[in-house]
C-alpha positions, 0 to 999 in steps of 0.5 A: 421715903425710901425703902431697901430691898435684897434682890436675892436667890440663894444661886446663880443662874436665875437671873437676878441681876435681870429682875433687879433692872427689872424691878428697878425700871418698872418702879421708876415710873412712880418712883425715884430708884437707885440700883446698886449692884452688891455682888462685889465678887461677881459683878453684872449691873455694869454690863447690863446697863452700857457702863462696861467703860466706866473708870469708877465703880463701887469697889472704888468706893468700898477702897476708900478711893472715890465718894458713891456719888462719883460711882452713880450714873443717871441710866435708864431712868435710875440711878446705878452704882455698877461695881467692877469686875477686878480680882484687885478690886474685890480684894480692896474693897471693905465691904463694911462700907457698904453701910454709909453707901446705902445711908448716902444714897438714901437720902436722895431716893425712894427706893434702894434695889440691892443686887445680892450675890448668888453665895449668902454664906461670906460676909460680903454675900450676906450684908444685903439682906443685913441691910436691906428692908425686905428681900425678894427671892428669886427662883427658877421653877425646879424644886432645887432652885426652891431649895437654894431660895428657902436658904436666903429667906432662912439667911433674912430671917435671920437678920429680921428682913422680911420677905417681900416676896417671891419671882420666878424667873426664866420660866420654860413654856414646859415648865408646871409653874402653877404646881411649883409656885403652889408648893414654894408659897407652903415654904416661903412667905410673901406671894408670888409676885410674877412669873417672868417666861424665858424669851430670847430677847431677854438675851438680846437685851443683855447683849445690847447692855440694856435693860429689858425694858428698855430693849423690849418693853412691850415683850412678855418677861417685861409686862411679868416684871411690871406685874412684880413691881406693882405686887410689891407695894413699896413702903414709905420710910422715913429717909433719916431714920433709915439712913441712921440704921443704915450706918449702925448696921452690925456687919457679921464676921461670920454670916450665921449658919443656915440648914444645908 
């Protein structure tokens, strides 16, 4: 089996990239998990998971110049694909390749966590919701935040992927999450996965280049993380039939124009 999905927001600031290792750890527990960081432009997985060093990343692969598999690192129970952080590398990279990417890795996975870029209008933006099973959107809890999220789903809708789901991230003590997360599920499908509350160790995790869970695994961002994997209900795919539509995957020119 294995499933793709899109972490996404439509934005940046809502700490995607924290939900995708997030998710990622919390799924690991019951299933085999590869995280790959998509967002070839503006790269963070690497830093969040101690592989700030490393020589190979995904824009390596993307070039042509290295396999995925001398990109992938056993971390924190997961496999990662980090990507770099180079002007040099982002401009290399072909970000068509992404297909056979995906298609290799899903051969020896349960579940593939894309972390999408913040900017869904580029082709390079716009690819792992193209590729990816469902996606799910994160938000902060303010009504513009919602605004930039209606936009990913738009973008999934688009490409015919689903919407697992929503998380709202980096939740302040003041925010009113009930009234927002009320009005979000009028606009958005799926449910509200979690709410995740802003803590400083969330911070401190990043500083320490760990994931969240492996900081602080007991905090409370960490259980809210675990409450949204277990909502997500992965579904069970089989492994070469996804692989296959993985490959064939139409990579648009253009990313379709969603409402402004």
């Amino acid at each position: 089996m294995v499933e793709a999905l899109a972490v996404a927001s439509g934005k940046g600031g809502t700490g995607k990239t924290t939900a995708t290792l997030g998710l990622g750890m919390a799924l690991a527990d019951e299933y085999d998990v590869t995280v790959i960081d998509a967002d070839t432009g503006m790269a963070n997985v690497l830093f969040h998971t101690g592989l700030s060093d490393i020589g190979t990343t995904l824009h390596e692969v993307l070039a042509g110049e290295a396999p995925v598999a001398a990109a992938t690192y056993d971390r924190f129970g997961m496999q990662v694909v980090p990507c770099g952080t180079s002007l040099a590398g982002f401009r290399e990279s072909d970000p068509a390749r992404l297909r056979a990417v995906v298609a290799d890795l899903a051969a020896d996975t349960d579940v593939i966590l894309l972390d999408a870029p913040a900017a869904l209008g580029s082709r390079q933006g716009v690819l792992p919701v193209v590729l990816a099973d469902r996606v799910v959107v994160v938000l902060q809890p303010t009504i513009p935040s919602l605004s930039d999220g209606l936009k990913a789903q738009e973008y999934a809708h688009t490409y015919d992927t689903a919407v697992a789901g929503l998380l709202f991230n980096r939740v302040t003590d003041d925010a009113n999450i009930e009234v927002v997360s009320e009005r979000a599920e009028r606009y958005f499908e799926g449910e509200t996965l979690a709410a995740v509350p802003e803590r400083e160790v969330v911070r401190a995790a990043r500083r320490a280049g760990e994931p969240l869970l492996a900081h602080a695994p007991e905090s409370e961002p960490a259980v809210a993380y675990r409450t949204a994997a277990a909502a997500l209900g992965v579904r069970e795919r089989d492994s070469g039939a996804v692989a296959d539509r993985f490959r064939s995957a139409v990579v648009p020119d253009q990313p379709a124009p969603v409402f402004q």
